[in-house]
N, C-alpha and C positions, 0 to 999 in steps of 0.2 A: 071732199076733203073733210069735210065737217064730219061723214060718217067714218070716217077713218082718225078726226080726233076723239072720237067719242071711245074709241079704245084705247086710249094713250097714245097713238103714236100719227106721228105727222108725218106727211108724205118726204121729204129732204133725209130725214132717219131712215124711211124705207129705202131710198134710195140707195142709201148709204151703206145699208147691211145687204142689199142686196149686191151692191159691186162687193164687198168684202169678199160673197160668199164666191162669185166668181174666182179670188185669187186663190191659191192652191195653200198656202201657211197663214197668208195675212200678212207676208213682209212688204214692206212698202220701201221708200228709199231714207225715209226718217228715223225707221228703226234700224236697217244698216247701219244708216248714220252713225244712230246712236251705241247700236253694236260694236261698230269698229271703234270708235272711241272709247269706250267701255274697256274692250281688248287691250289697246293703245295703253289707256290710263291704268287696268291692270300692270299689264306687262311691264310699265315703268315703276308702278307700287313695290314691283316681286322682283326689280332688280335694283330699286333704293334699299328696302327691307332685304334684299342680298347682304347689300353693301352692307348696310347697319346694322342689321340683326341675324344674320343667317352667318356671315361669313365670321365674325366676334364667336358665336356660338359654338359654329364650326372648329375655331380655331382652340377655343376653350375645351372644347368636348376631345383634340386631337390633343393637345397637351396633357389634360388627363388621363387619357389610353395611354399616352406616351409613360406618364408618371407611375400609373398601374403595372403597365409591361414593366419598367427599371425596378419598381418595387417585386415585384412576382420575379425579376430575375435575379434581382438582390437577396430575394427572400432563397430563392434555389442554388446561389451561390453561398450564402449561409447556412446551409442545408447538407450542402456538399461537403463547405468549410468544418461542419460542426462533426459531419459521419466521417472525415479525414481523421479532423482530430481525436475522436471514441476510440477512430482504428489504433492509433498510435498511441493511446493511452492503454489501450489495450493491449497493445505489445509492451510498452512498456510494465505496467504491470505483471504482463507474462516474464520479464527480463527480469525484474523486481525478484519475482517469485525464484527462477532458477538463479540470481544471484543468491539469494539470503540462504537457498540449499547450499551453493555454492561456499557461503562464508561458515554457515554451519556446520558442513561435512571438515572443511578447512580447521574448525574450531576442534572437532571431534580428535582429529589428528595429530590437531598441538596439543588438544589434553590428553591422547594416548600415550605420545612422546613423553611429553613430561612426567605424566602419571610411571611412564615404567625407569623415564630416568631417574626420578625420587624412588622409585622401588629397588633402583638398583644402588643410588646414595645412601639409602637407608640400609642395604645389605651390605653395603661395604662398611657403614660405619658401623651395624650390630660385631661383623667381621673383626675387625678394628677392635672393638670395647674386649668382646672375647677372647681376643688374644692376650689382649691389655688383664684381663681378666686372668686368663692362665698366667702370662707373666707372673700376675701381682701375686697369685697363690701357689705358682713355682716359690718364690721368692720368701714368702710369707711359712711355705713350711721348710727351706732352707734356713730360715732364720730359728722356728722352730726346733729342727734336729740341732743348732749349732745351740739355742736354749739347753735341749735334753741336755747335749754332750757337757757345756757348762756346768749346768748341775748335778751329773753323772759325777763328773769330775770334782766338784765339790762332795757328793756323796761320800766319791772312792776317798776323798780326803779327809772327809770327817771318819771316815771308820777306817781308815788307816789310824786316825787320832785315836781312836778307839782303841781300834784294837792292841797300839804300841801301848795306849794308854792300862786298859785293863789286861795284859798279856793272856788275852784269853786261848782257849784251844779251839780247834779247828769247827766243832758242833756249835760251840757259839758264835764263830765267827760266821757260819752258815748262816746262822738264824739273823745275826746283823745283818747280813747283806737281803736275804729273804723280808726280811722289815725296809729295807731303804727301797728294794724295789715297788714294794705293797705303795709304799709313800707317793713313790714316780710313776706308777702305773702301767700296767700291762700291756694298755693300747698305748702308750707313746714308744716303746720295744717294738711292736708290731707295723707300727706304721712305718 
């Protein structure tokens, strides 16, 4: 033994490594032991740490999916909401568009209307003025020719005066009456 301490190792160690070497892993009943306890005292770590930290998490991380999905459907319902409403603006606009033709053409119509009824009020009343017109210059040389004849008549009167007056002969009575017309003029005979 003495030569077997002289290398370090005492004969109870050899013993000892030499049954180890016998066993096939080295388990013995204290590491089982220990193993299964091990397991045990896991296996209860991993379902308190369920309880308290796994299934909190759990339920955290599923509320937010949940929160994420309503928003992402929220967002795709507003989405939908928003391309409903462009459509319908869009028709409306289109509706927009052929109304204001609609009121335009409408408008074109009242002012053609009106434009040719004032065309045709205004030819009635030029109508109107022109007759008014004839009238007044029917009227105006009636009054005229009744002027001539007055004067005429005064003429023939004054050289009646005349003529009783100077008993003149017949050459000068020409030439009077040739002087009263010169007086009264040629175009008031004519007309």
């Amino acid at each position: 033994m003495f030569g077997l301490r002289l290398f370090g190792l005492d004969a109870p160690a050899l013993l000892e490594a030499t049954e180890e070497k016998t066993r096939l892993f080295g388990l013995d009943a204290q590491l089982l032991f220990d193993a299964a306890i091990l397991l045990v005292t896991m296996l209860v770590l991993y379902i308190i740490l369920s309880y308290l930290l796994f299934n909190p998490v759990r339920q955290v991380l599923e509320k937010r999916k949940e929160r994420i999905d309503n928003e992402k459907k929220q967002a795709e319902d507003d989405k939908a909401a928003a391309s409903q409403l462009k459509e319908e603006y869009e028709a409306k606009l289109k509706d927009i568009n052929k109304e204001a033709e609609t009121i335009l053409s409408e408008a074109k119509r009242k002012a053609a209307k009106n434009e040719s009824k004032i065309i045709d009020e205004a030819k009635a009343e030029a109508d109107r003025i022109i007759e008014h017109a004839k009238t007044e210059a029917l009227l105006e040389k009636k009054k005229a020719a009744d002027d001539i004849k007055k004067q005429m008549i005064e003429v023939a009167t004054l050289m009646a005066g005349k003529v009783a007056a100077a008993s003149i002969d017949e050459k000068k009575q020409a030439a009077l009456i040739d002087e009263a017309l010169k007086e009264i003029g040629e175009e008031t005979w004519l007309s």
